[in-house]
C-alpha positions in Angstrom: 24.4 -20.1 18.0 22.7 -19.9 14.7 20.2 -16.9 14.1 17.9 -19.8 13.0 18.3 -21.2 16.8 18.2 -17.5 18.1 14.6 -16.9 16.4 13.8 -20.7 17.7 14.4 -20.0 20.9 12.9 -16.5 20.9 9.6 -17.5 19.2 7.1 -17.5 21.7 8.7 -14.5 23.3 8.5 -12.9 19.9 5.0 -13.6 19.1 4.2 -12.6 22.7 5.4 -8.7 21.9 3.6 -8.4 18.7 0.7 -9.7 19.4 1.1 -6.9 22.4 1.7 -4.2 19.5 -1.5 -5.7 17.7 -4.2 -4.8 20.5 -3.4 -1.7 20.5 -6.2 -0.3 18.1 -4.0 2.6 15.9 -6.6 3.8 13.5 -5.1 6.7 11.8 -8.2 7.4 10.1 -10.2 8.3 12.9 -10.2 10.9 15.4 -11.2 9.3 18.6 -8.4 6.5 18.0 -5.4 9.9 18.7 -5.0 8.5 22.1 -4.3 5.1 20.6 -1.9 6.2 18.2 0.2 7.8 20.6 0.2 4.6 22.6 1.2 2.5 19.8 3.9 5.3 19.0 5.6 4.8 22.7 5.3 1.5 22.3 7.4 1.5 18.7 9.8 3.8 20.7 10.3 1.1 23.8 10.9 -1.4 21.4 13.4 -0.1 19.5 15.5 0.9 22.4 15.2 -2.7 24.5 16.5 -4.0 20.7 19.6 -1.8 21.0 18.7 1.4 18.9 20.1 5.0 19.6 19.1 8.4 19.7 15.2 7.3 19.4 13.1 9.8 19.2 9.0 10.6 19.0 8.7 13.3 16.8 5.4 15.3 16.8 3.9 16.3 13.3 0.5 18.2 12.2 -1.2 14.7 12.7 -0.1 11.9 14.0 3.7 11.3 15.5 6.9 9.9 13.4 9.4 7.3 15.2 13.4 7.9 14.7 16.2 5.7 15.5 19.8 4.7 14.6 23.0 2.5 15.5 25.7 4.2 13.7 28.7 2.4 14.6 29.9 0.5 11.3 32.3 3.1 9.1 32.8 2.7 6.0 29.9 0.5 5.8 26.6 1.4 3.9 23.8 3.2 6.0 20.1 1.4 5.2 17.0 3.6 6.5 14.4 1.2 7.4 10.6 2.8 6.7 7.5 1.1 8.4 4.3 2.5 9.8 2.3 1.7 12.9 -1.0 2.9 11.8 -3.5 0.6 10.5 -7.0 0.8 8.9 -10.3 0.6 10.4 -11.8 -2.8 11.3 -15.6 -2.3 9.4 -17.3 -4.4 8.6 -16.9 -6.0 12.1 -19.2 -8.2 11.9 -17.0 -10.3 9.7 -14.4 -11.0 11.8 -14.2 -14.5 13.1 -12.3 -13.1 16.5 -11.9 -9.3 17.3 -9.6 -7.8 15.3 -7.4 -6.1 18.3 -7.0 -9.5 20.3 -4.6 -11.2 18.0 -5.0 -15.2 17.6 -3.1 -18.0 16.5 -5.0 -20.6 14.0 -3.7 -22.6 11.5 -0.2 -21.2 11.9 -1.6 -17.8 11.3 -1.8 -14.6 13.3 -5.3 -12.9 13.1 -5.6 -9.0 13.9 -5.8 -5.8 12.3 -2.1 -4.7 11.3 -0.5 -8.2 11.5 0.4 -7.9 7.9 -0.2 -4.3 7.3 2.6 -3.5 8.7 3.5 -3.8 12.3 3.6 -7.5 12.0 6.1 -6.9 9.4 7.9 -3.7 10.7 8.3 -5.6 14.0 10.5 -7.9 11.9 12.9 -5.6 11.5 13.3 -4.3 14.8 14.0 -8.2 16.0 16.8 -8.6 13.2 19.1 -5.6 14.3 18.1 -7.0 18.3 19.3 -10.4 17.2 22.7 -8.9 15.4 22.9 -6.9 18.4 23.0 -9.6 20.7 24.7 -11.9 19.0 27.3 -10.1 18.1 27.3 -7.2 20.1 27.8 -5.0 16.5 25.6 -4.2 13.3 27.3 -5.0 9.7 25.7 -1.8 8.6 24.8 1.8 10.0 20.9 1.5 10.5 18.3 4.5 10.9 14.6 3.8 11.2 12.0 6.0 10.0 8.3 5.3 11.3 5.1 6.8 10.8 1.9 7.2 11.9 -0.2 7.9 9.0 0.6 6.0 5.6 -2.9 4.4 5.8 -4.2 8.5 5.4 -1.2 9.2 2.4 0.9 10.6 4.7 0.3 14.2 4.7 3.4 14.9 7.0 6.2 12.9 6.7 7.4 14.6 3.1 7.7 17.7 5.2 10.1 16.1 7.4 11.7 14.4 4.7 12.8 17.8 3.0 13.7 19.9 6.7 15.6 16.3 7.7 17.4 14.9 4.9 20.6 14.9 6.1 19.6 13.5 9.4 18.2 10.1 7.3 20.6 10.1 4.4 21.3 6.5 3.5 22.3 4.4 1.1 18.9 2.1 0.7 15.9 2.4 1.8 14.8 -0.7 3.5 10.3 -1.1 3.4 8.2 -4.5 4.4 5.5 -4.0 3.1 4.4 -6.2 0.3 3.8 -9.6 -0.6 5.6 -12.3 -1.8 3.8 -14.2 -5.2 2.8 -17.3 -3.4 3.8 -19.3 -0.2 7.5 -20.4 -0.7 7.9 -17.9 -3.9 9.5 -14.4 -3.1 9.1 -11.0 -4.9 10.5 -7.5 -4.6 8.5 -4.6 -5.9 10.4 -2.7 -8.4 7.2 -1.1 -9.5 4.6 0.7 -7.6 1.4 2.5 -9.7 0.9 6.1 -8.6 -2.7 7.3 -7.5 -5.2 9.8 -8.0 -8.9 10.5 -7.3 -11.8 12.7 -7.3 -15.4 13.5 -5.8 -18.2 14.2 -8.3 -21.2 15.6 -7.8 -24.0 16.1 -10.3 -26.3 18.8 -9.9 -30.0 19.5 -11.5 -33.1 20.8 -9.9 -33.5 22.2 -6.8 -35.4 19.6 -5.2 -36.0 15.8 -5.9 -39.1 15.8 -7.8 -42.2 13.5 -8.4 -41.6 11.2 -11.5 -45.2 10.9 -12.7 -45.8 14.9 -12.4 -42.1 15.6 -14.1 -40.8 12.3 -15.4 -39.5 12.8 -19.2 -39.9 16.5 -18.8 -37.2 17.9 -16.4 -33.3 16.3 -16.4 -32.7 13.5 -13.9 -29.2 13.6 -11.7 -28.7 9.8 -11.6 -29.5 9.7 -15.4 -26.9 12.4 -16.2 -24.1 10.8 -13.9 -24.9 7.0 -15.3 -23.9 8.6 -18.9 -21.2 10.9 -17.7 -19.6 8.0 -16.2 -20.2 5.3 -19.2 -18.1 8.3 -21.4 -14.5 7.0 -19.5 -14.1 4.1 -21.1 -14.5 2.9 -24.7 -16.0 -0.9 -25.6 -12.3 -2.5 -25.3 -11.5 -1.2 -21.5 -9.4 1.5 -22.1 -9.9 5.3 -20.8 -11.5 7.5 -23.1 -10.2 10.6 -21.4 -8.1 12.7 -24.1 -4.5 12.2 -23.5 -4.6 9.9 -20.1 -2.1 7.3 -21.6 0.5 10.4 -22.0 3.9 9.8 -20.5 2.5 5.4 -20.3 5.4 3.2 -21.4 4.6 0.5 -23.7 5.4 -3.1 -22.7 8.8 -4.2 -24.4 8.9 -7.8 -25.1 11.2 -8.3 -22.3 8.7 -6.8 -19.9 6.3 -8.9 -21.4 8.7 -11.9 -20.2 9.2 -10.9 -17.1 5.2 -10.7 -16.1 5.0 -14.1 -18.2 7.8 -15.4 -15.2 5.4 -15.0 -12.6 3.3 -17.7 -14.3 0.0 -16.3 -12.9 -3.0 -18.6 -13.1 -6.0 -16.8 -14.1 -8.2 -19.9 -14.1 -7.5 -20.2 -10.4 -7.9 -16.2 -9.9 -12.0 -16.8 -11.3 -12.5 -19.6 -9.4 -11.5 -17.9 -6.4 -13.2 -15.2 -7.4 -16.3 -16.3 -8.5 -15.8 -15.0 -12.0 -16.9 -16.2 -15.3 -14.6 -14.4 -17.2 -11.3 -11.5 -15.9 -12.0 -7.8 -17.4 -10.0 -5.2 -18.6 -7.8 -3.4 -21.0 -7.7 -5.5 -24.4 -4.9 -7.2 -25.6 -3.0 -7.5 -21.9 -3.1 -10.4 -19.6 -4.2 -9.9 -15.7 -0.7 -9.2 -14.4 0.1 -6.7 -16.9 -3.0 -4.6 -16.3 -2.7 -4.8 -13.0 1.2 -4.3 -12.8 2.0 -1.9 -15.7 -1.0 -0.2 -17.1 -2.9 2.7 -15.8 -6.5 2.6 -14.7 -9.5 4.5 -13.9 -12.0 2.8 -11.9 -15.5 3.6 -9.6 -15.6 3.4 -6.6 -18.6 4.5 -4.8 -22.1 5.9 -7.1 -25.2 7.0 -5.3 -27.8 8.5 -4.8 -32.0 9.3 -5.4 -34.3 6.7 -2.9 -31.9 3.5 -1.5 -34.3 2.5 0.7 -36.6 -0.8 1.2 -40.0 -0.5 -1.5 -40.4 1.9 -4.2 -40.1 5.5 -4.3 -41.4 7.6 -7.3 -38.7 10.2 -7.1 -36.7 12.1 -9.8 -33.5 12.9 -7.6 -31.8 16.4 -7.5 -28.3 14.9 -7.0 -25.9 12.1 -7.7 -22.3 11.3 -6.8 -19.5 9.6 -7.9 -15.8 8.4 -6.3 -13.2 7.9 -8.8 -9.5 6.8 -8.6 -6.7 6.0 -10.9 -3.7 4.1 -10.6 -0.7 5.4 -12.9 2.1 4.2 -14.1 5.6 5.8 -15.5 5.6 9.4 -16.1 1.7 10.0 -15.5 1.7 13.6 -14.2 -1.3 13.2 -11.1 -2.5 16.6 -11.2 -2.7 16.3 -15.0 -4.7 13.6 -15.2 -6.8 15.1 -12.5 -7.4 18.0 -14.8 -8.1 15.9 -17.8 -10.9 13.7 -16.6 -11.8 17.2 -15.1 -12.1 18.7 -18.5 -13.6 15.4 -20.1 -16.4 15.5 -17.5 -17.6 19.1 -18.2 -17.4 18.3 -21.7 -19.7 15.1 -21.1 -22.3 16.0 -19.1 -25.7 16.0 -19.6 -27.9 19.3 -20.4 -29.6 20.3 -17.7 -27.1 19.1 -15.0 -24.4 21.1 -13.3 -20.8 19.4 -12.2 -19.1 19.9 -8.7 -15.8 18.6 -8.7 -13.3 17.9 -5.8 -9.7 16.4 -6.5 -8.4 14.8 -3.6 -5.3 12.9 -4.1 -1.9 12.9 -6.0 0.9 10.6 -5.7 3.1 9.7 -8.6 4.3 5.8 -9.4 8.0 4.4 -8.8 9.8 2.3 -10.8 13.2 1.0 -10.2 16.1 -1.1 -12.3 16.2 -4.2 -10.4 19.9 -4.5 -11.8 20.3 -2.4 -9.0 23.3 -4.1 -6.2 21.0 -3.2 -3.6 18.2 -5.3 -4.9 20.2 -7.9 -6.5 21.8 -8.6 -3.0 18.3 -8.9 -1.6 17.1 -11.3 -4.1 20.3 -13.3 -3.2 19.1 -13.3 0.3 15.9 -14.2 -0.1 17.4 -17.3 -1.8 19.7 -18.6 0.9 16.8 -18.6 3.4 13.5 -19.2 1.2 15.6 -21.9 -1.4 14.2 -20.0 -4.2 15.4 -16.2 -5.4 13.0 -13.7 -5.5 11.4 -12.7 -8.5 11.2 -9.2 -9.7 7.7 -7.6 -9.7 5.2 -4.5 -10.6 2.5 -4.5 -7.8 -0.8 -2.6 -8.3 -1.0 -1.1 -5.6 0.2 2.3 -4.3 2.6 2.9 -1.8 2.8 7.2 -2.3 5.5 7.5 0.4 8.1 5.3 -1.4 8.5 7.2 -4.8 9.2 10.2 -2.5 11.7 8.5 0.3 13.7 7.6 -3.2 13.6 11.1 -4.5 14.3 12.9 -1.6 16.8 10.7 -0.5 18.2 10.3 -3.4 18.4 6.0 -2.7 17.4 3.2 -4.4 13.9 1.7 -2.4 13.8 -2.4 -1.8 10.7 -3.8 -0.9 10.9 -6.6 0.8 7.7 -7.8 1.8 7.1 -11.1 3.9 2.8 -10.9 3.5 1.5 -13.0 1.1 -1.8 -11.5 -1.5 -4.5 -13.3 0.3 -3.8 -12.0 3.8 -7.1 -9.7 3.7 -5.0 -6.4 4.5 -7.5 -3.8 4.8 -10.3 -6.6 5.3 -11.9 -8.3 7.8 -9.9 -11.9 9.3 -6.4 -9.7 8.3 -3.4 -12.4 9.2 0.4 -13.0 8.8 1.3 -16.2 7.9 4.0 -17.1 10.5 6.0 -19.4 8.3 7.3 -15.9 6.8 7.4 -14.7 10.2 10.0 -16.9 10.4 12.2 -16.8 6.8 11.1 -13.1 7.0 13.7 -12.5 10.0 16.5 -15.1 8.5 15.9 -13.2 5.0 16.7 -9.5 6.6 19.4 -10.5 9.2 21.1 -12.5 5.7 20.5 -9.1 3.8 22.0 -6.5 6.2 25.2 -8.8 6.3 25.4 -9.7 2.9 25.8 -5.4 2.6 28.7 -5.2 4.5 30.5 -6.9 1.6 30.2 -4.4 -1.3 
């Protein structure tokens, strides 16, 4: 039988398991949903051993609880650690959804609930590829480990710990991760290029109580004032960050970079529309795919604060904050660009006002060569089953845990993804298309034979 009759046959049966995985309501972010993640945990852990997987353990962290499994029984052959997580984001707003986001549906050849594209839908095609190989032909073509957690959606505070005290125990060859997109329906990608992160909270201080604008107004310093101008300072008038030295350790676009973006023949037209845009925005002189794949960024997130409620309120406010990320790129240091916007802050603010600042996260960027034989064979792979080979692509985004998988492990990272960019991860009406469902099985069984062969 052909794995393309195998999945067939296996659909509804498939479908049927996932959508089980899919109610079960693994918010990592919040407390009361421990109980849940523990569930969804077991539940990883009884899948992979009905699939055929080894040695499968539930391993208890600080937080929440990381998954292990292998099938080593191919020598000689190359060992691929596959990395997924079960945790998902919260559902808010819920109101938004068009059916509850933990009771999955099926419309328009489309599976709706929270995690069906981020990432157990995707994840759980991995676990029925080595099944399928398994019972098939009763043997894998390669020595397979998997490595899941419970707390990507929350930067994973404890799997690098387990990475360093473990990394004999999940030394491999590649590291195997779905959890990207492709470009476009029917067009594949692999991420060799993920932008690292940073934030901070800020907090600007001036009287000691909010105070009445007609009695002090013009006379005393005013919080939202002083954080409006503190934050117009990080940027100049063509997009870029005015911080000194934030664009240290940034690689310039080569002309064959350049090309490579210009391959992806992105339609911004299409992106307005979509968007409800008159016109894109940004650092001058780059298109949309370059500023979004290869540049750095700092960007708002959250400001607030004085009187937000319905009418007028005559107030002079006491406080005013501010959430602030970056996304990096090449050899941005984190904690050095934390300290710089630090720095250009205090230097910036207002008389009168007083700074409290808290830096919250670091995680670096990863590039890879995509001349690497590891991706090359997966780009081959993609082209047998999707009739079109996968393009080679910087995504926005950050995925911390990857860069540091690689480094630890000392392996080259392929991301495979099977989503697609309008799937509304992390957004109400989240979905997985299940035409990739379907290519997305055929493309991974294709890839972990086509490894055997070096």
């Amino acid at each position: 039988m052909s794995y393309e009759s195998y999945f067939q046959q296996h659909r509804e049966q498939h479908l049927d398991e996932l959508k089980q995985l899919l109610t079960i309501p693994s918010i990592s972010a919040l407390s009361e949903h421990k109980p849940d993640i523990a569930r969804a945990a077991e539940w990883i852990s009884s899948s992979l051993s009905s699939a055929g997987l080894e040695n499968v353990e539930i391993i208890p962290t600080k937080g929440h609880p990381i998954i292990y499994a292998d099938h080593l029984h191919a020598p000689g052959k190359p060992t691929v650690l596959v990395y997924g997580h079960y945790d998902v984001q919260p559902v808010d707003p819920l109101h938004l959804w068009e059916t509850p986001p933990f009771e999955p549906t099926i419309r328009d050849g489309k599976l709706y609930a929270r995690g069906a594209t981020d990432d157990k839908g995707q994840l759980f095609l991995h676990i029925k590829a080595v099944e399928a190989i398994l019972k098939e032909e009763k043997q894998l073509p390669v020595n397979i480990k998997f490595c899941i957690e419970g707390e990507e959606e929350i930067a994973s505070p404890n799997l690098p710990p387990y990475l360093d005290e473990h990394k004999e125990k999940l030394a491999a060859d590649v590291v195997l991760i779905s959890d990207t997109a492709l470009l476009e329906p029917g067009k594949p990608a692999i991420c060799i290029g993920l932008r690292g992160l940073c934030s901070l909270e800020v907090t600007v201080h001036t009287a000691n109580t909010d105070l009445h604008s007609g009695t002090f107004g013009g006379g005393v310093p005013n919080a939202l004032h002083a954080i409006v101008s503190l934050l117009a300072s990080l940027h100049d008038d063509k997009g870029r960050v005015a911080v000194e030295g934030f664009y240290q350790g940034v690689p310039e676009l080569t002309p064959a970079m350049r090309e490579e973006f210009a391959k992806q023949q992105f339609n911004e037209t299409k992106l307005k529309a979509d968007l409800g845009l008159d016109t894109l925005y940004g650092e001058e002189g780059y298109s949309f795919v370059e500023r979004t794949g290869a540049r750095p960024t700092l960007e708002l997130n959250g400001v607030y604060g004085g009187f937000q409620g319905e009418g007028s309120k005559t107030v002079i406010p006491k406080e005013a904050h501010a959430k602030i990320t970056c996304r990096l790129v090449g050899d941005q240091d984190p904690q050095d660009i934390l300290d710089k916007i630090e720095a250009h802050l205090k230097q910036h603010v207002q008389p009168g006002a007083k700074l409290n600042i808290v830096q919250v996260e670091k995680a670096r960027a990863f590039t890879i060569n995509p001349a690497n034989p590891m991706l090359q064979k997966a780009a081959d792979a993609y082209e047998r089953v999707y009739g079109t080979r996968a393009l080679f692509t910087h995504d926005g985004g950050s995925i911390p845990i990857v860069e540091t998988l690689s480094r630890v492990l000392n392996a080259p990272a392929v991301m495979m993804g099977f989503g697609l960019p309008d799937e509304n991860l992390h957004a109400p009406n989240e979905h997985f298309n299940l035409e990739n469902f379907d290519k997305g099985l055929l493309t991974i069984v294709d890839y972990l034979k086509s490894l055997q062969h070096r």
